[in-house]
C-alpha positions in Angstrom: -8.9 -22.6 56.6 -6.1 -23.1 54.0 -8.3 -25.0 51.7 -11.0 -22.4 51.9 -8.9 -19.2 51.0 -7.6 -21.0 48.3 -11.4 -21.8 46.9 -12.4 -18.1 47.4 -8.6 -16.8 45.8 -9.8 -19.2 42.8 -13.2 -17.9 42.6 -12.2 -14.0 43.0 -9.9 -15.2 40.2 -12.6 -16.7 38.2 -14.5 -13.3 38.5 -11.6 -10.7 37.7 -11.0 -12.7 34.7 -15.0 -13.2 33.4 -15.3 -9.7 34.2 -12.2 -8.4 32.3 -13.2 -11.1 29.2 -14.9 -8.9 26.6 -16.2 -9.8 23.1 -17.0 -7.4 20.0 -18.6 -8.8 16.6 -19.4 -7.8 13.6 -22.4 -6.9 12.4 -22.7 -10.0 10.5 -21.6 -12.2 13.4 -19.0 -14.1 11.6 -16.3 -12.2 13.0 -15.8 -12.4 16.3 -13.1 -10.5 18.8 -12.7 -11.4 22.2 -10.4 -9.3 24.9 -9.2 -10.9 28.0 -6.7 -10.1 31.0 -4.4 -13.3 31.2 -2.2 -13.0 34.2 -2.0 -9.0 33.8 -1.8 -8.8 30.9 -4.0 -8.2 28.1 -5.0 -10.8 25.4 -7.2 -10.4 22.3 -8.2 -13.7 19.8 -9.9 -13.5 16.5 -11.9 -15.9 15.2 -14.3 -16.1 11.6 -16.9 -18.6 11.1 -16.2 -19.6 14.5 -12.9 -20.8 13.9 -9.6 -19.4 15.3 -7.9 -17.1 12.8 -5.4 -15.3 15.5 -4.9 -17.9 18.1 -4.6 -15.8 21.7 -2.2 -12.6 20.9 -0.7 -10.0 23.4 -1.6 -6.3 23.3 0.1 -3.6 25.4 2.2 -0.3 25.2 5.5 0.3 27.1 6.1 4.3 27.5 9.1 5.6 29.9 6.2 7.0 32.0 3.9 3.9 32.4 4.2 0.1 31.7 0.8 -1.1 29.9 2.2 -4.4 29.1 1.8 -6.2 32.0 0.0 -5.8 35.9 -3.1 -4.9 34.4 -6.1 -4.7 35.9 -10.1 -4.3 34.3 -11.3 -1.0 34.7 -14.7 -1.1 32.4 -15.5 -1.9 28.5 -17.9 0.3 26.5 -19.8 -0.4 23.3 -20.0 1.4 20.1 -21.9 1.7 17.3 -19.6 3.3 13.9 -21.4 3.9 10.9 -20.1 6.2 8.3 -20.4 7.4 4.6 -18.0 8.7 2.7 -16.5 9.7 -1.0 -13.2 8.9 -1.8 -11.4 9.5 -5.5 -8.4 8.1 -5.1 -8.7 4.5 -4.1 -10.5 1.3 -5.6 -13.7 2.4 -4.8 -15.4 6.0 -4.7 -18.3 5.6 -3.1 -18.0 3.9 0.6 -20.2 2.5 4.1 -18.3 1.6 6.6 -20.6 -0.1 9.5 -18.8 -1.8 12.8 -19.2 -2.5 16.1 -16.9 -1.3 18.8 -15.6 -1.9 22.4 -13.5 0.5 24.3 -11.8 -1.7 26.7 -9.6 0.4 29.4 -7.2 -1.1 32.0 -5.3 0.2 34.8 -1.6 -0.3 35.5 0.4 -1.0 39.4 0.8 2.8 39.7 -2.6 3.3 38.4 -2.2 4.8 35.3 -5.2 4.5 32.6 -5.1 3.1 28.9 -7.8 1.9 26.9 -7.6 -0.6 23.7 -10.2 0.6 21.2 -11.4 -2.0 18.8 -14.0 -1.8 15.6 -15.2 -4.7 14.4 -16.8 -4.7 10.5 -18.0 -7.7 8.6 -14.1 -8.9 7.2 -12.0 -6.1 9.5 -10.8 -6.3 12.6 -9.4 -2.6 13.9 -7.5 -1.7 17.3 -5.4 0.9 18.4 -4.1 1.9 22.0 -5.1 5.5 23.9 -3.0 6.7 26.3 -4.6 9.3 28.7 -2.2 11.7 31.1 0.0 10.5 33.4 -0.4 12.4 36.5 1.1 15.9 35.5 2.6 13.8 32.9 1.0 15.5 29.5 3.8 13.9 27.3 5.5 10.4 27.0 7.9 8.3 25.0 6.2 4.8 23.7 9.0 2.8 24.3 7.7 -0.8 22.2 4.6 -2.0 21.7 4.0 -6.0 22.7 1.5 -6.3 19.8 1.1 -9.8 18.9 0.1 -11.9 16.4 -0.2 -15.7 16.9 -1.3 -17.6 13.5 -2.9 -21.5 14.2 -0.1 -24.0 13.1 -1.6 -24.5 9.7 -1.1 -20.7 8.9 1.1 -20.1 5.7 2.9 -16.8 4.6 3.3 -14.5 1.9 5.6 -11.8 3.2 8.0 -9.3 2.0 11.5 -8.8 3.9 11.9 -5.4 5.4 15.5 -4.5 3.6 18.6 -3.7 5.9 19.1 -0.1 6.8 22.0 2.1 4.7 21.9 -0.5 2.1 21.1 -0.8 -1.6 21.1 2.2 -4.1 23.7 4.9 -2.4 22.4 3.7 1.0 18.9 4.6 0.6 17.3 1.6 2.0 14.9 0.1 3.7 12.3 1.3 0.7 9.7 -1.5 0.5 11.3 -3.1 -2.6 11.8 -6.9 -1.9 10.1 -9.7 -3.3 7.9 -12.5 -1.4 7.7 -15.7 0.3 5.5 -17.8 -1.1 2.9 -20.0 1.1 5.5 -20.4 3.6 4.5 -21.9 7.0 4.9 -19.3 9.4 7.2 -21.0 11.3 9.4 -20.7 8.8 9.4 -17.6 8.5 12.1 -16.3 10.6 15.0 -16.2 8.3 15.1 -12.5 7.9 16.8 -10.8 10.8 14.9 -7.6 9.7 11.6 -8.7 9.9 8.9 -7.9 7.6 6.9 -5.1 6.0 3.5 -4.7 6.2 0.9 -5.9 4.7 1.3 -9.2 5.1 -1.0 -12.0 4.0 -1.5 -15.3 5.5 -3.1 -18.3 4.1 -5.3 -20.1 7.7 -5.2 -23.8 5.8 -9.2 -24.8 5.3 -10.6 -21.8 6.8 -9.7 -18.3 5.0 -7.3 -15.7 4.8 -5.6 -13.1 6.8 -4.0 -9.8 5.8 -2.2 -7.9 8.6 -0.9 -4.1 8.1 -1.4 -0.9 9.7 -3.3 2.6 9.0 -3.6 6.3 10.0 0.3 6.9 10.6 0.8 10.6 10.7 4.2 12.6 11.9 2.4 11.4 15.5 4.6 8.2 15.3 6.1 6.2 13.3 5.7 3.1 11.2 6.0 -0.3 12.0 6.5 -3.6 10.9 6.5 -7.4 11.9 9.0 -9.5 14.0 9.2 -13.1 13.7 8.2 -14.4 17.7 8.1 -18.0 18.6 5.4 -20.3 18.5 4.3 -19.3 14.7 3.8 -15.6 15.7 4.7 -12.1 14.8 5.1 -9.0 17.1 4.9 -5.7 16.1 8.3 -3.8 15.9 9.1 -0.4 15.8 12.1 1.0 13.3 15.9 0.3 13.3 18.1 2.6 14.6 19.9 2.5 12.3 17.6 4.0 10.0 18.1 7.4 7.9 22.2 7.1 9.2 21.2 6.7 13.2 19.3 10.4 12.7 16.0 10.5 14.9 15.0 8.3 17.4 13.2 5.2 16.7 10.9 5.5 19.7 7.8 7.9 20.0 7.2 11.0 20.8 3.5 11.2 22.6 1.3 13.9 23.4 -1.1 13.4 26.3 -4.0 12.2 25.9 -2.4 10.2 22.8 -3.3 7.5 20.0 -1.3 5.2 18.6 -2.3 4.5 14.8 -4.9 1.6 13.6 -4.3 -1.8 13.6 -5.5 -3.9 11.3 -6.8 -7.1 10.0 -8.8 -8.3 7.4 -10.5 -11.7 7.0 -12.4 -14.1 4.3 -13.3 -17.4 3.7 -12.1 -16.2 0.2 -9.8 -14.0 -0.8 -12.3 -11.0 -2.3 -12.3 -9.4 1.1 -9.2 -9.4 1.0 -8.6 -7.5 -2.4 -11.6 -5.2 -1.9 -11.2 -4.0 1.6 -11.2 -0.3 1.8 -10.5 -0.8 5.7 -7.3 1.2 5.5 -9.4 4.5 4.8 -12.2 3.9 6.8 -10.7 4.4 9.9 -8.8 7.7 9.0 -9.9 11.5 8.1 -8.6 14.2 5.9 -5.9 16.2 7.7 -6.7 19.2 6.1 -8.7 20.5 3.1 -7.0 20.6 -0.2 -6.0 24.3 -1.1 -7.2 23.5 -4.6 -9.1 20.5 -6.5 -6.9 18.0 -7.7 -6.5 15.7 -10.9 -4.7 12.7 -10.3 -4.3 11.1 -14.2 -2.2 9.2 -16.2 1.7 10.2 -17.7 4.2 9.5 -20.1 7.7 8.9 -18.3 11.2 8.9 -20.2 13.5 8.0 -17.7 12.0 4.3 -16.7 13.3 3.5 -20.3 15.3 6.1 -21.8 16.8 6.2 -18.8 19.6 9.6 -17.6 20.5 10.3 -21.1 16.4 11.4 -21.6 16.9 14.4 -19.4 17.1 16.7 -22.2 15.1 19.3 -24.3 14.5 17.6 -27.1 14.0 14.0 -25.7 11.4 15.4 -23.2 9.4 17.1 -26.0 9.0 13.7 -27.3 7.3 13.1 -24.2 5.4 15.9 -24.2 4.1 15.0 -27.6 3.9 11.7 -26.9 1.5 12.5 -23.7 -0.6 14.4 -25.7 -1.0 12.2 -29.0 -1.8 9.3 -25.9 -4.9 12.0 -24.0 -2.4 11.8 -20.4 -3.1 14.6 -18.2 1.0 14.9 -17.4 4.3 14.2 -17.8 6.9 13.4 -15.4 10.8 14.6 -15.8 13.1 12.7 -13.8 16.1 13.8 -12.3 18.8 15.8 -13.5 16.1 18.5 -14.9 17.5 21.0 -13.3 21.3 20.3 -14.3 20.6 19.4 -18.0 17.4 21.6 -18.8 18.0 24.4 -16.1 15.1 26.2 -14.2 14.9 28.9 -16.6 14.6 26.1 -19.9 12.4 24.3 -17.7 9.8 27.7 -17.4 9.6 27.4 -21.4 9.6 23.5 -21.6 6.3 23.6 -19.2 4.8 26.3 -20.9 4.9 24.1 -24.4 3.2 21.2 -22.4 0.5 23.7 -21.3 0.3 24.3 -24.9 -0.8 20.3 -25.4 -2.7 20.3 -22.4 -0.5 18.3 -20.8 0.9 19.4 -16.7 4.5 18.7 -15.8 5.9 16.5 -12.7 9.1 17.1 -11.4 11.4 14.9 -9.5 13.1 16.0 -6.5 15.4 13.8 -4.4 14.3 13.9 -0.8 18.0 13.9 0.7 19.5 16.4 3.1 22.2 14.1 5.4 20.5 10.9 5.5 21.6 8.8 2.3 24.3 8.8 -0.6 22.1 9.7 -3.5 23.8 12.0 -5.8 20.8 13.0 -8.1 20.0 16.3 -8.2 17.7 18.5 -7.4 18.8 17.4 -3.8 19.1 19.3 -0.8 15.5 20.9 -1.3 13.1 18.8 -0.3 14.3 18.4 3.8 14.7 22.3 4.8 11.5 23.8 5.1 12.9 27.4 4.3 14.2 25.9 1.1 11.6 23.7 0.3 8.9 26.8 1.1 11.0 28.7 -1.4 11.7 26.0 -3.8 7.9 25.4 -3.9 7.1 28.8 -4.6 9.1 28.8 -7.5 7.5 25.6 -8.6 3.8 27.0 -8.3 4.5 30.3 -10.3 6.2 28.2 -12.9 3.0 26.3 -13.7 4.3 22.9 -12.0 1.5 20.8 -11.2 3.3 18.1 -9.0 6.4 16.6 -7.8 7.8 12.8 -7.1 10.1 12.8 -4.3 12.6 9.9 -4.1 14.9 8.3 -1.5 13.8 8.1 1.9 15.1 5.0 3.5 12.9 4.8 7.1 9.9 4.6 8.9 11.0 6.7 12.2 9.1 9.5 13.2 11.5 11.7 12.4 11.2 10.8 8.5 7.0 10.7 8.7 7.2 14.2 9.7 8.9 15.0 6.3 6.5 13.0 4.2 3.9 15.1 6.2 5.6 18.4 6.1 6.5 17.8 2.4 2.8 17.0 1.9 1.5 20.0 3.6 3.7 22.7 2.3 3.5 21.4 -1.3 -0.7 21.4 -0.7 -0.1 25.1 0.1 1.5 25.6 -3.4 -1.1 23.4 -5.2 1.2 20.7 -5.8 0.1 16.8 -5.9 2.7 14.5 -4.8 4.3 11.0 -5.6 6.7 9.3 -3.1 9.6 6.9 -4.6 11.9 4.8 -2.6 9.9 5.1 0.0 7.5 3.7 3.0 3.7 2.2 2.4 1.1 5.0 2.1 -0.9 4.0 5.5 -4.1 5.9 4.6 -2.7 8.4 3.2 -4.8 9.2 0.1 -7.8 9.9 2.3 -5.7 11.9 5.0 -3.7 14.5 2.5 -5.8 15.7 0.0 -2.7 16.4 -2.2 -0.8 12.6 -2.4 -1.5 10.3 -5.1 1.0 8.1 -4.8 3.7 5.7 -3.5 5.9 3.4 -5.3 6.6 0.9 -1.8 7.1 -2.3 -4.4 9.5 -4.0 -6.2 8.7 -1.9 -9.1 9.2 -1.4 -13.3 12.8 0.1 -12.4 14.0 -3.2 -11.2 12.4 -5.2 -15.0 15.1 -2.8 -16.3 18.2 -3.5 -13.7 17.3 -6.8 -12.7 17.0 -10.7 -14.8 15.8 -12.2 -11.7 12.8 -9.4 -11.6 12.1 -10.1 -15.0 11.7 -14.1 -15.1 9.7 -13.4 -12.1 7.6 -10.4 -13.4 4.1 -12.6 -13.7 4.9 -14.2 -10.5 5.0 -11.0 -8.3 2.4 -9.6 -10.3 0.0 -12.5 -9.4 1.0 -10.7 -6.0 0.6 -7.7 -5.4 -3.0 -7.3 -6.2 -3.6 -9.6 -2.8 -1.4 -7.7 -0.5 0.4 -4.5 -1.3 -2.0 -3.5 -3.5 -4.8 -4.1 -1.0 -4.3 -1.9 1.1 -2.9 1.2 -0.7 -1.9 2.9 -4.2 0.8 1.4 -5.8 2.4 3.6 -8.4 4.2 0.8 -10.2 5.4 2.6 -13.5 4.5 -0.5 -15.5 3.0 -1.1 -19.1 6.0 -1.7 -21.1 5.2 -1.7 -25.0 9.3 -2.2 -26.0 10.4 -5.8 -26.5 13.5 -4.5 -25.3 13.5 -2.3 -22.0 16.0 0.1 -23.9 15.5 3.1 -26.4 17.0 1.1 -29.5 14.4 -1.5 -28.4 16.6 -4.0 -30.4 18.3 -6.1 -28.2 19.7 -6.1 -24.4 17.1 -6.6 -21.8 14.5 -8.8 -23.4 10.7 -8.3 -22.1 9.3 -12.1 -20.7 5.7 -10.9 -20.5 2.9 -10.5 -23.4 1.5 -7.6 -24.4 -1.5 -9.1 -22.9 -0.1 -9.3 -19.7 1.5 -5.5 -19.5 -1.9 -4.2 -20.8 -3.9 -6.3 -17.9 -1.8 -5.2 -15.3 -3.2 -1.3 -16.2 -6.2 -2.7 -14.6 -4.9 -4.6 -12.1 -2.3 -2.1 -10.6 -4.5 1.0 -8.9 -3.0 4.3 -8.3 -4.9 7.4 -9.0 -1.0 8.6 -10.7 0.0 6.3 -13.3 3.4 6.6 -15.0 3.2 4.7 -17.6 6.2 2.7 -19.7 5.0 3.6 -23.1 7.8 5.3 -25.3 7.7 7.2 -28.8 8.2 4.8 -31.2 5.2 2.2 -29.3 3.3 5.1 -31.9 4.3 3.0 -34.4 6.1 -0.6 -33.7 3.3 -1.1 -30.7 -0.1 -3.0 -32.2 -2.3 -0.7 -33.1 -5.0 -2.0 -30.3 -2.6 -2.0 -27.5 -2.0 2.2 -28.0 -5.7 2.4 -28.6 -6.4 0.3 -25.2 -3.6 2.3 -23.5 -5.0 5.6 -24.8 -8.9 4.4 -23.0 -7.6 3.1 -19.6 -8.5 5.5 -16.6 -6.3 6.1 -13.7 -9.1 6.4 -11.3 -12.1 3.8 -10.6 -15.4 3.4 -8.6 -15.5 0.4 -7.6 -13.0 -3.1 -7.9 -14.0 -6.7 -7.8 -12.1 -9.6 -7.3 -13.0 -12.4 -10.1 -10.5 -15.2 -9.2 -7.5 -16.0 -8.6 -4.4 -17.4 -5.5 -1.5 -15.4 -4.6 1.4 -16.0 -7.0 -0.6 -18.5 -9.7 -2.7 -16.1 -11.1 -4.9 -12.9 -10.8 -8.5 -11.5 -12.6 -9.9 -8.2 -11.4 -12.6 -6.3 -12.5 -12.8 -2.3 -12.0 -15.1 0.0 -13.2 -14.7 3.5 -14.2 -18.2 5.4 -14.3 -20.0 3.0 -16.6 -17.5 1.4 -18.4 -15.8 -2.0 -17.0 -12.4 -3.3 -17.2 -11.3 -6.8 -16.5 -7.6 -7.5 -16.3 -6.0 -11.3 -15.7 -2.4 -12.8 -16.2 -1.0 -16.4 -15.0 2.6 -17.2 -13.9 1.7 -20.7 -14.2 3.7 -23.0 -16.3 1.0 -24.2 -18.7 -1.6 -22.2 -20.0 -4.9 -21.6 -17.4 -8.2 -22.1 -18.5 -10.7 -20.4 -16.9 -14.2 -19.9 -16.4 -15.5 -17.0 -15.0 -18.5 -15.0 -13.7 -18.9 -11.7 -15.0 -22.2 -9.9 -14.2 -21.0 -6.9 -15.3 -20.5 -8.0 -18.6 -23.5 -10.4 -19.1 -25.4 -9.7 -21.9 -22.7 -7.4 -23.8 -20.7 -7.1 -26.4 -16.4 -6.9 -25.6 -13.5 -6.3 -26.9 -11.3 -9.5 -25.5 -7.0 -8.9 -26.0 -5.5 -12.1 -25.7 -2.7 -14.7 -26.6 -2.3 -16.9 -28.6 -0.2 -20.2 -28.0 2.4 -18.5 -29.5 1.9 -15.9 -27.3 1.1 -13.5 -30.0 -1.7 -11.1 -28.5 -4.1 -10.3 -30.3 -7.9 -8.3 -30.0 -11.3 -10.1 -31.0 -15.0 -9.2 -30.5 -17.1 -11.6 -28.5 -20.5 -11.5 -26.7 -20.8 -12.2 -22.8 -24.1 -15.0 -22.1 -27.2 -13.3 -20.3 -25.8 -15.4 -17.5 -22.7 -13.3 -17.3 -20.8 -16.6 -17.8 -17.4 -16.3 -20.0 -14.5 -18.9 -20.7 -10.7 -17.5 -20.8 -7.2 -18.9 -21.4 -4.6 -17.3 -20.3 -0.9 -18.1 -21.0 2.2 -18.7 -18.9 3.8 -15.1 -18.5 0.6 -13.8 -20.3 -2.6 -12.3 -19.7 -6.0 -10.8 -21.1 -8.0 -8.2 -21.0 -11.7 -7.7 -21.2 -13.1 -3.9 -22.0 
């Protein structure tokens, strides 16, 4: 009798788990999801080509009203069909179809409580999130932790970025997305950092294809996460420090019911062009609201990334102004201290004289109420809403046209409710915005209308501050195109002209990089707001081509695609504005890179080819691109090239 209830317990088991086992592809077939209950508790695996990419990987949600981690039981899984169209000015492409197939898998816990996993599966994405449904009477929960896992086969390498300390760096204003990367690390390895690390993150699956891990569609609604070394080569997904913003806000969630948690996701290639062109981050999200206004993200001179605090003056910013203008930018951004060493009422007159060129005025604001140590001024306006409702009024009637607003140090909820409330109240004004020291934009450009930008990398700041940054300038810029990049706007600040990175441009902090290589990374750095590094006197001490390509380069572009390249060797990148094609490359290779590429969007044509020389003298030629769209570079250690 024994032996036969232990063949029917087997069999029952046998059955709960077939029935519970569900798999999702992708239209293609090639990437393949399967969702299984493993004891209780639920298990996803990914594989491409059918090979494993995320070995077997724990999902679940753990809420001080329901445990949907573990004594789970199948309830049912529904399929899906998502297709959608849609237009999108701000990103690498404009024009976007997003086809995947889906599976709503929903589970019931011990006191019978409901949640469903909702994954979309498209030819190189893989999409999940969690939906919680009421509790009871319950119609509001904390989410305690998620057990989000991801396990990587042992061949899996990493290049990841350490999520800083909180209250550290500049005045305490840290974490801000501004460390470097490891570089094809095994992941088990990786475990150094007792932070953990930022998304996105990209992993190299030895022989069979890449992986790029991050997260989209976070809204004041929760917060932001990031990765957690686990054992056995794995990450888990980990919710903020709470330590963060000084210990203010919790670094748990507050949940509406019925509730969703924001997207997971992760790409996969064979190569690494699905990696660079995904636009997965924005397919899966919606504008918030619609824009009070049409907007015109563009290009902008800057003073303070070399000029530095001495710049914030009257006659130092007319420069700029001027300098915009002679250049064709749309803007120009003042830094901070505007308000102390121009004064609002100066500042009414300085904007109407940029009018007067056609060019619209940014203004930085520091974000800081109680939560950092950051002394620049204008502070204490940004995190009130009655002053920031008032401050923003001022702003509109004085012709301001957008503002970058610096130092937030978190990724609570807490501090995504003031990115959002900023965003919404300065959309009500008709104000664009730019954040700086700050969190990755997760799908942001397509869910406020009004944001074109977030800085969220080790950016042009840290050339001027920092020798390590500069010897390793072509290294992280071989970088970020793969991973931070990827998956959202990256207002770097970049194209430095000076030799020096000072205003006497003479001697102090010598420039490593060509000319070549700063013009390239114009194309290969998207954000629909860039702030250029171009000063007066690159009017005349700058080559003569490198002003004239600086004065052509759009901000904005319909459609990017990745040439060649491996993360932290080298980079080449196509984009296309309209008609017109750009093609940016640069090496941080030792010994000059030779390269033969295919270019159908040049074949047939004549270009206009800036290079280097082995001096590393850049220089523009004319050439012709074969009918076969076939074209030989070299590219120089620390340099670049650009085709146009």
């Amino acid at each position: 009798m024994r032996k036969h209830w232990i063949l029917f317990s087997l069999l029952l088991f046998n059955v709960l788990f077939v029935a519970a086992a569900t798999t999702v592809s992708s239209p293609d077939a090639r990437l393949v999801v399967t969702i299984d209950l493993v004891n209780g508790k639920l298990v996803y695996r990914v594989n491409y080509d059918g090979k494993p990419v995320i070995e077997p990987s724990e999902l679940g949600v753990l809420t001080n009203e329901g445990d949907f981690s573990r004594e789970l039981v199948f309830v049912e899984a529904n399929n899906e069909l998502v297709e959608k169209n849609y237009v999108q000015d701000r990103i690498k492409k404009s024009s976007i179809s997003y086809r995947a197939n889906g599976v709503v898998v929903k589970v019931e816990n011990a006191e019978q409580q409901k949640m469903s996993v909702r994954f979309q599966v498209s030819n190189n994405d893989v999409a999940f999130r969690y939906e919680l449904e009421p509790m009871g009477e319950r119609l509001a929960c904390v989410v305690l932790q998620e057990t989000t896992g991801y396990t990587f086969p042992p061949t899996a390498t990493g290049f990841l970025s350490n999520m800083m300390g909180s209250m550290g760096a500049f005045a305490r204003t840290s974490p801000s997305y501004e460390s470097g990367y490891t570089n094809d690390v095994p992941v088990g390895d990786q475990t150094r950092n007792k932070d953990g690390y930022v998304f996105p993150a990209l992993f190299r699956i030895a022989g069979d294809g890449w992986v790029l891990l991050s997260e989209t569609g976070v809204s004041s609604n929760y917060c932001a996460s990031h990765l957690s070394p686990s054992s056995g080569g794995g990450f888990k997904l980990q919710f903020p420090a709470m330590s963060q913003n000084n210990g203010v806000g919790s670094n748990t969630v507050q949940m509406g019911l019925p509730g969703a948690t924001p997207w997971r996701t992760i790409t996969v290639g064979r190569t690494l062009k699905p990696i660079v062109e995904t636009t997965i981050p924005f397919d899966l999200v919606e504008p918030l609201y619609a824009p009070s206004r049409s907007y015109r993200p563009g290009r902008a001179s800057w003073s303070w990334i070399v000029w530095q605090d001495q710049s914030m003056n009257w006659a130092d910013q007319i420069q700029y102004v001027d300098l915009a203008a002679a250049m064709g930018y749309e803007y120009i951004l003042i830094d901070a201290l505007w308000d102390t060493n121009i004064g609002y009422e100066r500042m009414k007159e300085l904007i109407r004289y940029a009018d007067s060129k056609q060019v619209g005025v940014f203004l930085w604001y520091n974000s800081n109420g109680g939560f950092n140590d950051a002394p620049q001024t204008p502070k204490n306006k940004m995190h009130n809403p009655v002053v920031r409702r008032k401050e923003m009024k001022w702003l509109q009637e004085a012709g301001v046209k957008g503002l970058k607003v610096d130092f937030f140090g978190g990724d609570k909820q807490e501090t995504m409710r003031l990115y959002e409330d900023i965003l919404v109240d300065a959309d009500e004004h008709g104000l664009m915005i730019v954040f700086h020291g700050c969190t990755l934009p997760r799908g942001w450009e397509r869910m406020y209308p009004n944001f074109v930008g977030s800085e969220a990398v080790l950016a042009s700041e840290m050339l001027v501050f920092s020798q390590y940054v500069r010897d390793n300038e072509a290294f992280f810029a071989t970088l970020h195109p793969f991973i931070r990049n990827a998956v959202g706007s990256m207002e770097f600040g970049g194209v430095f002209l000076n030799k020096f990175l000072n205003r006497s441009n003479r001697k102090g902090a010598q420039r490593l990089t060509t000319d070549a290589f700063q013009l390239a990374t114009a194309v290969l750095f998207q954000s629909p707001m860039q702030m250029f590094a171009l000063t007066p006197n690159n009017l005349q001490d700058a080559p003569s081509f490198a002003v004239d390509f600086m004065k052509e380069i759009p901000a904005s572009w319909d459609e990017t695609v990745y040439v060649d390249g491996y993360p932290g060797k080298y980079i080449v990148l196509a984009r296309r504005h309209n008609t017109d094609w750009y093609l940016g490359a640069v090496s941080a290779l030792n010994e000059p890179l030779k390269l033969k590429l295919d270019l159908p969007m040049f074949a047939g044509k004549q270009i206009r080819l800036i290079s280097d020389d082995k001096t590393k003298i850049s220089t523009r030629s004319q050439s012709a691109v074969p009918a076969d769209g076939s074209f030989e570079i070299t590219v120089q250690p620390k340099g670049g090239c650009v085709i146009y």
